[in-house]
Structure formats: structure tokens, C-alpha cells
C-alpha positions as CSV (number, residue, x, y, z in Angstrom):
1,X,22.3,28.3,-76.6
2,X,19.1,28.9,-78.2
3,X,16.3,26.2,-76.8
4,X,12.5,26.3,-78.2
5,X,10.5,24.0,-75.7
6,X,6.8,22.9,-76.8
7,X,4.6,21.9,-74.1
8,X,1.0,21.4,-74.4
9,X,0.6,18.4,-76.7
10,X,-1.1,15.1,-75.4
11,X,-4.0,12.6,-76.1
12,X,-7.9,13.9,-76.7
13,X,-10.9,12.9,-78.4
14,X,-12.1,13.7,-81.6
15,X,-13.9,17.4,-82.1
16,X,-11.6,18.3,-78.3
17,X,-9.2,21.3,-78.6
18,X,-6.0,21.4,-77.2
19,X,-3.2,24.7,-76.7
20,X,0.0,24.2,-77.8
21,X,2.8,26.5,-76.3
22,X,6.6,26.9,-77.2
23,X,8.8,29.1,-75.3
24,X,11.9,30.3,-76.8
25,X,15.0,31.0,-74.6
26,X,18.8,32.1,-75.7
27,X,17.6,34.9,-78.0
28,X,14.3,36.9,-78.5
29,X,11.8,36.1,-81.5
30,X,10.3,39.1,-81.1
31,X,11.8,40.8,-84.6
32,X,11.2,36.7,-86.7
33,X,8.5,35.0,-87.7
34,X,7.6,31.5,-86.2
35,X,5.8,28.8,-87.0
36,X,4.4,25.1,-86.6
37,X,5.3,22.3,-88.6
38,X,3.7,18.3,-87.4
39,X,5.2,14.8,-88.9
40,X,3.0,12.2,-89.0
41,X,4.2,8.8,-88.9
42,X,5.6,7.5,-91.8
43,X,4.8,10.9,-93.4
44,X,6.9,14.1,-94.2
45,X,6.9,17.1,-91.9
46,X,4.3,19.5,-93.1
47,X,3.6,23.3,-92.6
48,X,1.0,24.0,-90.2
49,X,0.5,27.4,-89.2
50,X,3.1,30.8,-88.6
51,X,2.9,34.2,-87.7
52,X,5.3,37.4,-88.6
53,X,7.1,38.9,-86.1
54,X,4.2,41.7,-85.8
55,X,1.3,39.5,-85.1
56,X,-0.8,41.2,-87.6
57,X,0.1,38.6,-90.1
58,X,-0.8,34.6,-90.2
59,X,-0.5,32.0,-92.4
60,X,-2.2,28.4,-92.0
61,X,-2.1,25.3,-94.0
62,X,-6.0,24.2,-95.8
63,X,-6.2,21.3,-93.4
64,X,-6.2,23.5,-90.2
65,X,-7.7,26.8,-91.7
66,X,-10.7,27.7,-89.6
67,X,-9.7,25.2,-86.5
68,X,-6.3,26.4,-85.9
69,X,-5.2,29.7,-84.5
70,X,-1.6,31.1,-84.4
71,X,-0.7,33.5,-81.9
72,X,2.5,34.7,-80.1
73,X,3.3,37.1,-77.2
74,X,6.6,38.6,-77.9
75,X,6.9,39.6,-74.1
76,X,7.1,36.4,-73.0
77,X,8.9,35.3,-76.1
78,X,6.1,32.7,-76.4
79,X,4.0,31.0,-79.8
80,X,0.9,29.5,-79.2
81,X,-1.5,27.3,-81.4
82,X,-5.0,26.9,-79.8
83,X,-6.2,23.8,-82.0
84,X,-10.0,23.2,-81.9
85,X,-12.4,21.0,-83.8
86,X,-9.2,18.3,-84.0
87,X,-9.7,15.4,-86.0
88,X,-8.0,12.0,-85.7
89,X,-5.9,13.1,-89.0
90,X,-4.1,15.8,-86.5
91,X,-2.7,12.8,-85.0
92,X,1.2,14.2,-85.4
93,X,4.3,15.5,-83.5
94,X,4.1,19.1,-83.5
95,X,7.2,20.9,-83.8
96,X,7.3,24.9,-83.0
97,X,9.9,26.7,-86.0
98,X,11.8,29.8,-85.2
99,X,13.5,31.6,-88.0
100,X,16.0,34.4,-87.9
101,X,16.0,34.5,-91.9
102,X,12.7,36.4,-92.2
103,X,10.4,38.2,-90.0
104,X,7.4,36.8,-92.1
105,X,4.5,34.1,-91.7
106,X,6.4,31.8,-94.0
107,X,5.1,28.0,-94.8
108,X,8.9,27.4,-96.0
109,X,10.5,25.4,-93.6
110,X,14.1,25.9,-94.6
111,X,13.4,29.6,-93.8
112,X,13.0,28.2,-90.1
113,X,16.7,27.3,-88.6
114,X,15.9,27.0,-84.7
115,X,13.6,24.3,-83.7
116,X,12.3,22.5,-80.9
117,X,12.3,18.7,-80.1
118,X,8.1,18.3,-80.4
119,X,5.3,17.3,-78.2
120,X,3.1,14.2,-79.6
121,X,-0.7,15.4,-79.9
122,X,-3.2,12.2,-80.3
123,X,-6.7,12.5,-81.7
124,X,-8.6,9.6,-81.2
125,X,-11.8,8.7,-82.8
């Protein structure tokens, strides 16, 4: 059974950073991209960030670009997103993407068919 499990997520002020993990366990990532999607209340799930299966390549959403950074360690079959600068708009559940369709930073989140169950990140102002 494949499992993604995010951790990291919780409540800080605006301009505070927080680290966002999500550990993948039932198969290895290492050869897919991942990714992070959020869903804000009473809005659709958006693309975030994601990152090839070689870490050399990253993708981010305007919104984040320059706050948020997308990083994986395929030993530890692990993706990270180290969030700085986060503004009360980041308000969101974040959900970590795993996709064994493509092994590329893709925004496209029917690409992504293994997914976790989120972790709630709340900026307040």
C-alpha cells in the first residue's frame, strides 16, 4: 500500500516560514516527479510547486515563486517545501502529489495519481 504522509504544516504569523515534509512509503519516488498542490476553503486545489525525479529541475506556481523552495531526498524517499516570507493568502491544506506517470516537475495534477491526506498551514495576519 502506497502511503504519502505530510507533516510539518501548522499555524504562524505573517512574513514566518514553515517546512513542509512528506514521506513516501510502499514504493520509491526516486525515478517520478512530485509535487505540492494546497485547497483553500471554498477554493479549488491549485498547483504549488514540484520537482523531477533528478532534482535538477523545479517548477513553482507565480504566487510562491521566490518564497517557496521544492526539494526532495530520494534516499529517504522524502519531498520537502521550505515556505518563507508566507502571507495570510497561503492559508490552505497542503497536499504532497506523487506521480508514477512522468518523472517531470509537472503543474498537472492528473499527472499525480498517489497522494497524501494534507496538513492544514495557517497564516495569520
Amino acid at each position: 500500500q502506497v502511503q504519502l504522509v505530510e507533516s510539518g504544516g501548522g499555524l504562524v504569523q505573517a512574513g514566518g516560514s514553515l517546512r513542509l515534509s512528506c514521506a513516501a512509503s510502499g514504493r520509491t519516488f526516486s525515478s517520478n516527479g512530485m509535487g505540492w498542490f494546497r485547497q483553500a476553503p471554498g477554493k479549488e486545489r491549485e498547483f504549488v510547486a514540484a520537482i523531477s525525479w533528478n532534482p535538477s529541475s523545479t517548477n513553482y506556481a507565480d504566487s510562491v515563486k521566490g518564497r517557496f523552495t521544492i526539494s526532495r531526498d530520494n534516499a529517504k524517499n522524502t519531498v520537502y517545501l521550505q515556505m518563507n516570507s508566507l502571507k495570510p493568502e497561503d492559508t490552505a491544506v497542503y497536499y504532497c502529489a506523487g506521480s508514477s506517470l512522468t518523472r517531470w516537475a509537472t503543474s498537472t495534477s492528473d499527472l499525480y495519481d498517489y497522494w497524501g491526506q494534507g496538513t492544514q498551514v495557517t497564516v495569520s495576519s
